[in-house]
Backbone bond lengths (Angstrom), bond angles and torsions (degrees), N, CA, C in turn:
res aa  C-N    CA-C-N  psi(-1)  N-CA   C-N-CA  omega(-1)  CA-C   N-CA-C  phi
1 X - - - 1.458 - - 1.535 110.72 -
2 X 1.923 111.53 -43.46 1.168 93.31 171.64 1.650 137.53 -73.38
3 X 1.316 100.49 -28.28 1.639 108.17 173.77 1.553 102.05 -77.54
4 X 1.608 154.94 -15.26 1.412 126.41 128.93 1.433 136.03 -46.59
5 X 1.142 137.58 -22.80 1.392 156.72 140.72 1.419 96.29 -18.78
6 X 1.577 101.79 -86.49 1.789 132.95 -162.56 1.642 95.67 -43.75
7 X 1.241 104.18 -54.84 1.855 103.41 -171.68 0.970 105.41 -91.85
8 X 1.192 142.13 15.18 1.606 143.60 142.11 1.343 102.25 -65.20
9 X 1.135 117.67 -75.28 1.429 120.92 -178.62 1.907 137.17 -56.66
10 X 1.442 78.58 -14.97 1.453 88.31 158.13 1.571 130.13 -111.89
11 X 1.216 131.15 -5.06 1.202 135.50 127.86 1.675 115.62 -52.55
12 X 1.133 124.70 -47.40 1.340 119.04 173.59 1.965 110.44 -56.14
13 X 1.494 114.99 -38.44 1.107 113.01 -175.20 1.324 102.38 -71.26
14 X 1.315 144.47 -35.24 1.109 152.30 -171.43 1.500 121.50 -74.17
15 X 1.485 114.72 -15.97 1.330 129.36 165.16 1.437 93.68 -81.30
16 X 1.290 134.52 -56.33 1.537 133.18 -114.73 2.335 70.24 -87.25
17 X 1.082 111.10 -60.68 1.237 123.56 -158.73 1.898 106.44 -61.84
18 X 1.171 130.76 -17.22 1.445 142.01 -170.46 1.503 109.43 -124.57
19 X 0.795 106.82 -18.71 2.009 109.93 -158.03 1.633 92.78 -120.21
20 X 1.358 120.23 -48.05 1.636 114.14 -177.72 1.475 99.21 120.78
21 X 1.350 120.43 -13.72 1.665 112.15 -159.57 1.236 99.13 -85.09
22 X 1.485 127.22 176.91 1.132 149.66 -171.69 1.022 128.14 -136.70
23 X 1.340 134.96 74.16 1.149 158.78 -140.02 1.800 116.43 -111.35
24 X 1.218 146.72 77.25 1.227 138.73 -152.78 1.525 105.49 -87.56
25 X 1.550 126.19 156.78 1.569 141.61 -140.30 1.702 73.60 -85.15
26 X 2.010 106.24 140.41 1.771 83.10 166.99 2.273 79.44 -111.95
27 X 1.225 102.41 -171.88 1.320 99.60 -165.23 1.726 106.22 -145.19
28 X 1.304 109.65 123.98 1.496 106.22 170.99 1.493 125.89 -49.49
29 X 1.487 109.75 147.21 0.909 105.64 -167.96 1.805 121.32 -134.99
30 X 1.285 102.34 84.49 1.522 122.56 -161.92 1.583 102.88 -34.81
31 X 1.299 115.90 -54.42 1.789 121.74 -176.17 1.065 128.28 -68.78
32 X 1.683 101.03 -1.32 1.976 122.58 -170.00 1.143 85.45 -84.02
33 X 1.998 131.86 174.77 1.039 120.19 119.09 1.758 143.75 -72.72
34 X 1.482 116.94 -173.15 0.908 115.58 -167.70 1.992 111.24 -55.20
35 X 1.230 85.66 -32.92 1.951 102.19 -165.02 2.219 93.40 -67.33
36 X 1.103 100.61 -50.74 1.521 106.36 172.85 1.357 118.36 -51.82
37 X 0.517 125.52 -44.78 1.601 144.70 178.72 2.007 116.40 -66.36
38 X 1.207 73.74 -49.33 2.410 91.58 172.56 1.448 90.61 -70.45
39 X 1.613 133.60 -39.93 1.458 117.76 -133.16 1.595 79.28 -108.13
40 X 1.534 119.15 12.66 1.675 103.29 175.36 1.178 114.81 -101.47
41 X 1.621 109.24 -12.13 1.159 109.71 -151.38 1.303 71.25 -112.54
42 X 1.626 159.81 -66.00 1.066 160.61 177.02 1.354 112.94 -21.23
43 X 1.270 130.71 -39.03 1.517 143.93 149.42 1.229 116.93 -33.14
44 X 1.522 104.78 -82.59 1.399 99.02 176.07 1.448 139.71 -48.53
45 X 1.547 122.41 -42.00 1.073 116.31 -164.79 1.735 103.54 -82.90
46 X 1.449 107.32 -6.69 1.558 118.86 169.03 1.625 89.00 -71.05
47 X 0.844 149.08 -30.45 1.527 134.48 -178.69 1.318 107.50 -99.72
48 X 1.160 127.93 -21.28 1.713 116.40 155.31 1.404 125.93 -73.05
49 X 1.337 88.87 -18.22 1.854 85.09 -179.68 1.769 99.56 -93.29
50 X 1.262 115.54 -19.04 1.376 124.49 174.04 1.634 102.17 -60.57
51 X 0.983 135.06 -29.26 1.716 133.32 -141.98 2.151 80.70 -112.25
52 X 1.460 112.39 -59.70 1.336 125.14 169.41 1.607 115.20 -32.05
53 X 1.227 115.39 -59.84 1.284 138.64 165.61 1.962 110.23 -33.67
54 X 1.325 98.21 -63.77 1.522 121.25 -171.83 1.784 97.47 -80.72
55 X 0.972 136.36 -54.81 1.270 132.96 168.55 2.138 112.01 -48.62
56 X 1.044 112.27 -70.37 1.649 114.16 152.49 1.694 111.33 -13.29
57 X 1.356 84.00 -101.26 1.671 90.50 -167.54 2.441 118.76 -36.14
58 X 1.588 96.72 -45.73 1.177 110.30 154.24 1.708 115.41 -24.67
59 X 1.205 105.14 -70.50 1.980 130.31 178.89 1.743 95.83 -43.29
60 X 1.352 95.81 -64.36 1.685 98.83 -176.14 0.903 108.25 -43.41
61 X 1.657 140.09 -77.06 1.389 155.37 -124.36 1.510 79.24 -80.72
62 X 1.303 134.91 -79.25 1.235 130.27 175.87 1.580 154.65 -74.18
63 X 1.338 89.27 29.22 1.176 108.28 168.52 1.930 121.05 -126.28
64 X 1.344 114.60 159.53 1.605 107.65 176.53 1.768 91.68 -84.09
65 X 1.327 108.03 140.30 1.654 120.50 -179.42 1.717 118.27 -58.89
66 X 1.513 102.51 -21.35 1.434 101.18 159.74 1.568 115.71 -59.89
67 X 1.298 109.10 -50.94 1.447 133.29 -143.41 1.753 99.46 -79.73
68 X 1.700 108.04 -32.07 1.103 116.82 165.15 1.570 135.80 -80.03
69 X 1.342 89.42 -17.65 1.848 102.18 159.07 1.495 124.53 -95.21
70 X 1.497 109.58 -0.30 1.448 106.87 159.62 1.089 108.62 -96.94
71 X 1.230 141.14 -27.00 1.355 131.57 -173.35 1.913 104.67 -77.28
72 X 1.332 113.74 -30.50 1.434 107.80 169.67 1.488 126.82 -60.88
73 X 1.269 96.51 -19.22 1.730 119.48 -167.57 2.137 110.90 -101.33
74 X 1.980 76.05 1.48 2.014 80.95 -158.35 1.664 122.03 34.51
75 X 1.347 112.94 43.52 1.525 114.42 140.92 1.061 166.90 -174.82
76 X 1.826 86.97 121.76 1.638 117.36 -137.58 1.713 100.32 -107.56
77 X 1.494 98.91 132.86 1.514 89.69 163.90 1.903 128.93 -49.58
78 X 1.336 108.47 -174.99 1.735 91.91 172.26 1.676 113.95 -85.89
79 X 1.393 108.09 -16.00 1.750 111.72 179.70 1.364 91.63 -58.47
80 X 1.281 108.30 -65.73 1.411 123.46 165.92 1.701 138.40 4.66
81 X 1.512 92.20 -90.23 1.188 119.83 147.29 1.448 127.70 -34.21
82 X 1.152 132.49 -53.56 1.397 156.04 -175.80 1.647 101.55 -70.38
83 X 1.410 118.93 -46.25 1.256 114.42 174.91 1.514 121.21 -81.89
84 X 1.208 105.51 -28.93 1.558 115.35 176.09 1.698 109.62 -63.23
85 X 1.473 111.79 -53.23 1.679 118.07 -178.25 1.151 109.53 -78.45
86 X 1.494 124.94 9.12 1.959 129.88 154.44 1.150 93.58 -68.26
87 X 1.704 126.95 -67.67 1.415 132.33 -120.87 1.959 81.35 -92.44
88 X 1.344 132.13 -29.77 0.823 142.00 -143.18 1.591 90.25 -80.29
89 X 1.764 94.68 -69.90 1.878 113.21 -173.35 1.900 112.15 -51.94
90 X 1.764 109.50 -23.99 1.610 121.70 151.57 1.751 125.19 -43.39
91 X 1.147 96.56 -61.80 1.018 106.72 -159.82 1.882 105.62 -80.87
92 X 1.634 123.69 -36.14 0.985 129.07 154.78 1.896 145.58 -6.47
93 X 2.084 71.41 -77.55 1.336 120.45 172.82 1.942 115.46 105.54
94 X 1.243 95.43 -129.78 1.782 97.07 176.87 1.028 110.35 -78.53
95 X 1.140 123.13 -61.86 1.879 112.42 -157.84 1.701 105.17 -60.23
96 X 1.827 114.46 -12.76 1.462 104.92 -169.12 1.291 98.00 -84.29
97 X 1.559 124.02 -44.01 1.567 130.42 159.47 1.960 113.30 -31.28
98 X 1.116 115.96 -32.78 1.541 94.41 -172.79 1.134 94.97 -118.34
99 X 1.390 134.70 28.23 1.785 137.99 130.88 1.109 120.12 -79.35
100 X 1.395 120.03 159.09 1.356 130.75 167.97 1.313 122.67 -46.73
101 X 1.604 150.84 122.02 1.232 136.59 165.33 1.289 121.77 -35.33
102 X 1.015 102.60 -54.35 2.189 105.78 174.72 1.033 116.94 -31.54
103 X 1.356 113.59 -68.21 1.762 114.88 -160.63 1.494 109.62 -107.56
104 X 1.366 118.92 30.16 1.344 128.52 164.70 1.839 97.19 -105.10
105 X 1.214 92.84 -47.65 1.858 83.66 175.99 1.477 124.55 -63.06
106 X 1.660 98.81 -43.59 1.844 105.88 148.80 1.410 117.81 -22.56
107 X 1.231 112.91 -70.02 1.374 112.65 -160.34 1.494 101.29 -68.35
108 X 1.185 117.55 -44.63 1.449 121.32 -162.60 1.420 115.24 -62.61
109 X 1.514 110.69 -25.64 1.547 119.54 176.16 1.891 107.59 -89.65
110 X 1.239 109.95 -5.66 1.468 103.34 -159.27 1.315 71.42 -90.06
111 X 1.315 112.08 -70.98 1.877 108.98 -166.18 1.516 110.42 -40.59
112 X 1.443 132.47 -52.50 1.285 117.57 158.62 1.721 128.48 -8.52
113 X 1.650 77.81 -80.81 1.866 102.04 -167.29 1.703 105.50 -60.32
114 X 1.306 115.73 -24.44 1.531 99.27 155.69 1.333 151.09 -167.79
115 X 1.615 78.50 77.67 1.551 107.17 173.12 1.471 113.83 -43.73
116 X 1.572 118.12 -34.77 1.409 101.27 169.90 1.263 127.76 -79.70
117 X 1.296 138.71 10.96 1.629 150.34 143.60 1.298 98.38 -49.57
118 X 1.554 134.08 -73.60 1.168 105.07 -173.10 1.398 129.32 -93.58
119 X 1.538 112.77 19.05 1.603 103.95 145.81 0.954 140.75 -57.20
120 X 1.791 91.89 -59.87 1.639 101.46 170.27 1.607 119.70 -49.92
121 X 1.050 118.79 -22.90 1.769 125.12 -165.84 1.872 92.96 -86.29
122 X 1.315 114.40 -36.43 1.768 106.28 164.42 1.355 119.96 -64.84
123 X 1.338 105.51 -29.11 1.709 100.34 178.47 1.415 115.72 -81.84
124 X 1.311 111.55 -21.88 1.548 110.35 -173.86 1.315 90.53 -78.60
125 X 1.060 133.16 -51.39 1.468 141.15 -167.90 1.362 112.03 -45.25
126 X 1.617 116.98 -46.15 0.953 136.20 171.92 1.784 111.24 -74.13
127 X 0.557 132.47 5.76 1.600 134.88 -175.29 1.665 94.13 -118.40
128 X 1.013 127.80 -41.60 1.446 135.27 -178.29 1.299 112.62 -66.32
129 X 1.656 114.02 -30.55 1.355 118.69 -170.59 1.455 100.03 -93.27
130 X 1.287 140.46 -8.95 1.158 130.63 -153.94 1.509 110.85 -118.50
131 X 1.489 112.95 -6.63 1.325 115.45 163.17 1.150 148.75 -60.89
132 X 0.852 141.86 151.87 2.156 136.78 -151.43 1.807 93.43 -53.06
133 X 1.298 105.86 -51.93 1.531 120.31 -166.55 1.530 103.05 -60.71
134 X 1.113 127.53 -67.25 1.863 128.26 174.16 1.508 110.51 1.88
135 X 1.291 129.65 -40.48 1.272 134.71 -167.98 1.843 104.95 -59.53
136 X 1.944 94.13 -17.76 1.844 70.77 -166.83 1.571 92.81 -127.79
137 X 1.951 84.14 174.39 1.644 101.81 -160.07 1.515 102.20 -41.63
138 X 1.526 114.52 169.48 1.569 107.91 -164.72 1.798 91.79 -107.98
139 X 2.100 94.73 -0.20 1.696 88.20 -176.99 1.878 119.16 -67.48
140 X 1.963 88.64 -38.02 1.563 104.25 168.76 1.455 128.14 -43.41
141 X 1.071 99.15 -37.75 1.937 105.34 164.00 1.179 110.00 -70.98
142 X 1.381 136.55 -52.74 1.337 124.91 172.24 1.838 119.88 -53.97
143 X 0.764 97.47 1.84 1.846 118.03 -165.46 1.212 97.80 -87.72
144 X 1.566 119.39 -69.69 1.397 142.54 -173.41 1.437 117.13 142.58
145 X 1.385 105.67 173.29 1.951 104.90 -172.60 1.637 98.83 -83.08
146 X 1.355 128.34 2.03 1.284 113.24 167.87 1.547 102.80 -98.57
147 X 1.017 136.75 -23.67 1.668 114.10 176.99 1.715 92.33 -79.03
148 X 1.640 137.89 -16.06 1.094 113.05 152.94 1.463 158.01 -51.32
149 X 1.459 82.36 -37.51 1.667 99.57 163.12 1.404 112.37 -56.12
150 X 1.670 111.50 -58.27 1.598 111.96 -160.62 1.783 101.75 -63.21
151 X 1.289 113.29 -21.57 1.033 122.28 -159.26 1.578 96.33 -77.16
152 X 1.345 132.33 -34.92 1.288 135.47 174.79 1.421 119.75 -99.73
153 X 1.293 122.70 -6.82 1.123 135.57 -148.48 2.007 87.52 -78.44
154 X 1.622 123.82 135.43 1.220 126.89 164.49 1.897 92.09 107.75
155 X 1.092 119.16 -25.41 1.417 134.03 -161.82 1.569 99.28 -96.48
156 X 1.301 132.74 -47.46 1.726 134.65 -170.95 1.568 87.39 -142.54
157 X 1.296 94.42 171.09 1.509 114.08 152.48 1.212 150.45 -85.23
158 X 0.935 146.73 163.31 1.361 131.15 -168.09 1.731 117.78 -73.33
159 X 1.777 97.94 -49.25 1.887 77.07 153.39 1.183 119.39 -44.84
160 X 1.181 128.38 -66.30 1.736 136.12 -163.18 1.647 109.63 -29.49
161 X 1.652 86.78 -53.64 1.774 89.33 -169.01 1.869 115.78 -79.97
162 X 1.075 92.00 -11.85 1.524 107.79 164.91 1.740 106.25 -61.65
163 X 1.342 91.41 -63.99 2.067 101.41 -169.01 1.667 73.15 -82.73
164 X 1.117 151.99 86.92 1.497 136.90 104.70 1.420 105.68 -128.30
165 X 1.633 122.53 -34.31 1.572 123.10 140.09 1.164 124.02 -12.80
166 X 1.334 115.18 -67.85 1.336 121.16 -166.74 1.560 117.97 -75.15
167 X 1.912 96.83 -26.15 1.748 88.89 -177.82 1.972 95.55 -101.71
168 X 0.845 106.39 9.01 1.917 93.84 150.34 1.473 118.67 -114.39
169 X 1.447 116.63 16.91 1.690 122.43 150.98 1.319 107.85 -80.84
170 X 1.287 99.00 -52.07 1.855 90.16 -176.58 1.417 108.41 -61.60
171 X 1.004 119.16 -37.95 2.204 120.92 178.78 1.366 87.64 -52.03
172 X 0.921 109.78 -84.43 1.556 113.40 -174.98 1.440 134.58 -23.61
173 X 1.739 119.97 -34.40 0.822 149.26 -132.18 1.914 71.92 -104.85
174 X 1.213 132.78 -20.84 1.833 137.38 -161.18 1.387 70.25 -124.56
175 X 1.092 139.70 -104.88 1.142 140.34 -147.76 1.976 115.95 -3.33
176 X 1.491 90.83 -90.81 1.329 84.81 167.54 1.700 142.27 -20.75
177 X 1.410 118.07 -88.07 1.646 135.89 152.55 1.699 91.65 -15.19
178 X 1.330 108.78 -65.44 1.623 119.65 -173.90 1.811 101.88 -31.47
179 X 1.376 118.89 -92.31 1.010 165.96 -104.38 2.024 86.44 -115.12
180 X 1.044 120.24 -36.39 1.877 137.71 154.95 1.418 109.93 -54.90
181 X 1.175 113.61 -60.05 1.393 129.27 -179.38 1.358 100.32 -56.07
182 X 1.920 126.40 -62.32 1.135 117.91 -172.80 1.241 113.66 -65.18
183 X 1.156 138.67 -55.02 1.238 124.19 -159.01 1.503 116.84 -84.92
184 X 1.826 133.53 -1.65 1.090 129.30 134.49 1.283 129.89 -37.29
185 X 1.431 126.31 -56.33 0.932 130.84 175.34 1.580 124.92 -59.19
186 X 1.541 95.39 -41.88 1.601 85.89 174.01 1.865 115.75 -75.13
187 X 1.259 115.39 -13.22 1.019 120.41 159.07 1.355 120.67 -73.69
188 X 0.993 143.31 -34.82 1.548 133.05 145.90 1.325 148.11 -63.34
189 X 1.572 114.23 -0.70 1.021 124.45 161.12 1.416 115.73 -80.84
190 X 1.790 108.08 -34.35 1.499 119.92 -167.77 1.352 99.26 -73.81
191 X 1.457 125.90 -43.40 1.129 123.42 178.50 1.854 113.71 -62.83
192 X 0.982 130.08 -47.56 1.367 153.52 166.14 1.506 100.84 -33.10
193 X 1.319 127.58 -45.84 1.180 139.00 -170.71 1.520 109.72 -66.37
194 X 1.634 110.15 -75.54 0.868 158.42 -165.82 2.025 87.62 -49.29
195 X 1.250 106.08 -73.51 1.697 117.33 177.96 1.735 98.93 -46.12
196 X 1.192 126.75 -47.70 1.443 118.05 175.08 1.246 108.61 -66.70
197 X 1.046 133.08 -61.86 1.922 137.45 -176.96 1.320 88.54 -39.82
198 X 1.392 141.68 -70.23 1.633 141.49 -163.26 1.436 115.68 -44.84
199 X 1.556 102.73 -48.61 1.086 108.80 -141.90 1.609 101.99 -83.53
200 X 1.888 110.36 -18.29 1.406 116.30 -155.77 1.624 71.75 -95.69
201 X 1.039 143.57 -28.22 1.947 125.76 -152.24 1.612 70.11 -85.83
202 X 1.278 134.31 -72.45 1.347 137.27 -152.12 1.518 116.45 -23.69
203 X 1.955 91.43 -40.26 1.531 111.11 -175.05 1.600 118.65 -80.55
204 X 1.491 120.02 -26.46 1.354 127.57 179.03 1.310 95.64 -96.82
């Protein structure tokens, strides 16, 4: 949970600094529960995919539909290219203007190509939040399943808390793989970026 946080927030920094948006750090929250905690991070990336969304359609309106399926596919001649990271560094705004063309179009196609990464990462999120257990602090899990018990103990039964165990193993059981997947990726774009920014100053 905490290293989804971390790469939330650094994909968010990575918009705020290339794209122009403004995106503020959101932060785990040990004393929240588990459901508080899914529904923060579930927020946000509903507002990154909101900004993704609005950046997209933007691409369409101004672009020829060929021209917009090569740039999804990254491959564009350099006339190409050159016209695409106008309409691109437009639609952006400033901070995309005083970046490099390269790895502003990078980003702009990565977030494209997979918008369904962070769907799926809302639904898991959402499956995590909705389990019997969600109700409690997300610090008690970090604690262990015995300060869980005491922690519920007088509240359900001991079957109960057994069958609510078991149905936030199986959440879990996506979660993880889930939640690996996401934050690789956002780590490879940043890195991806980062290797282009180097490599073009390296060259001038």
């Amino acid at each position: 949970m905490k290293n989804n946080f971390r790469a939330t927030n650094q994909l968010c920094e990575t918009l705020n600094k290339y794209l122009g948006l403004s995106f503020c750090p959101i932060a785990l929250n040990e004393k929240a529960t588990v459901k508080e905690n899914c529904d923060a991070i579930i927020e946000r990336i509903r507002e990154i995919q909101a900004e993704v969304e609005k950046i997209d359609e933007k691409l369409k309106e101004q672009l020829e539909p060929t021209l917009y399926e090569k740039l999804k596919n990254m491959s564009l001649s350099v006339p190409e290219f050159q016209l695409v990271s106008s309409v691109v560094h437009a639609t952006c705004g400033v901070a995309a203007i005083a970046a490099s063309a390269v790895y502003v179009v990078e980003l702009v196609v990565w977030l494209i190509q997979n918008t369904d990464i962070l769907a799926d990462m809302s639904e898991v999120f959402h499956k995590i939040a909705i389990v019997v257990l969600s109700s409690v602090a997300l610090g008690v899990f970090f604690a262990g399943i015995d300060m869980i018990a005491q922690a519920i103990i007088g509240s359900i039964e001991r079957n109960e808390l057994e069958s609510a165990l078991e149905e936030y193993d199986k959440a879990l059981e996506e979660f993880r793989p889930a939640s690996e997947k996401y934050q690789d990726h956002i780590t490879y774009v940043r890195i991806s970026i980062e290797i282009k920014k180097n490599t073009i100053n390296a060259a001038i």
